[in-house]
N, C-alpha and C positions, 0 to 999 in steps of 0.2 A: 534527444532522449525523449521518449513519452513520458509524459509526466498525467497522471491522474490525478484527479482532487477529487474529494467528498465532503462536503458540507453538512454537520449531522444539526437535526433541527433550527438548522437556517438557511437561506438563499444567500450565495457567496455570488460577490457582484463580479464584474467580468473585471473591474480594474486589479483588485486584487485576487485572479486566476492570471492573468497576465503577468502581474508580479513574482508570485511564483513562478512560474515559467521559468521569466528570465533569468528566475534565481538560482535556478536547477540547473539550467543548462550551462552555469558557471561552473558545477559541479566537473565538467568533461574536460574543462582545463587542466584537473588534480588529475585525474583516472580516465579514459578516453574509452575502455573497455563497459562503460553502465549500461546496463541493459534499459533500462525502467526505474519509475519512484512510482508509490503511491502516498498520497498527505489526505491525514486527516485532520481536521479542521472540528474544533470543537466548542461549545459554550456552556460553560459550568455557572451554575445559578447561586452565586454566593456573594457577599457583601464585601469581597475584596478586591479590591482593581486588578488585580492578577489573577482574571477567571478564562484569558482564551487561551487555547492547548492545540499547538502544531506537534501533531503526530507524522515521521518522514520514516517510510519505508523503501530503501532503494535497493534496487537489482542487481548485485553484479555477477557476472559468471564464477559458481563455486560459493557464493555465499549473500548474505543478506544484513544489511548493517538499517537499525531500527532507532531512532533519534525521537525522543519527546520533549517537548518544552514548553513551559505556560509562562507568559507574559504578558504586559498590560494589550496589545494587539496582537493580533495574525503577524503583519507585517512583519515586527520585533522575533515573535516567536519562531518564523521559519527563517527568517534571517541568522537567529543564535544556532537553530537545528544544522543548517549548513555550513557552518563554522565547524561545527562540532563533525559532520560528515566529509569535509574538507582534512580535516585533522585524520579520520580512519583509513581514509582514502589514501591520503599521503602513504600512511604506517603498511596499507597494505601495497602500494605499488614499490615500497623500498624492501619488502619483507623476500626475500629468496622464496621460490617458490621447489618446492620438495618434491621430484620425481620420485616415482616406487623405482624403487630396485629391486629385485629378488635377492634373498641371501645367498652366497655361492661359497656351499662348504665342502 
């Protein structure tokens, strides 16, 4: 899966771009159909430990599932993101998927 990152007002080091990686590409174990993720990666200027924010937006054909989470690291944060898009994922590969029909009156 292609996975992007974006680092917003900061240099994001290659060990945790690697981390993510491997962390996404676990994702293909749930849903095997993902097109793409994009992660944003962010640093909020405030005096509580719980200031970084993984933003996960991933592809799949037919739709787009958008995961946010802030917690004390990156690390943690895109770690809880893909729990939680492991969870969607599941719900959509067990969901029946609705042909059109025409009404035939």
């Amino acid at each position: 899966m292609k996975v992007t990152t974006q680092s917003v007002n900061f240099n994001a080091e290659d060990a945790l771009t690697d981390f993510i990686q491997k962390r996404m590409n676990k994702l293909d174990l749930f849903y095997d159909r993902t097109i793409g993720a994009d992660v944003f990666l962010k640093v909020i200027n405030t005096r509580e430990k719980e200031n970084k924010i993984a933003e996960i937006k991933l592809h799949v054909p037919g739709d787009v599932f958008v995961v946010k989470k802030k917690c004390k690291s990156f690390e943690e944060a895109v770690d809880s993101a893909c729990g939680s898009l492991e969870r969607k994922l599941v719900k959509k590969k067990t969901k029946p998927t609705v042909l059109y029909a025409p009404k035939i009156s």
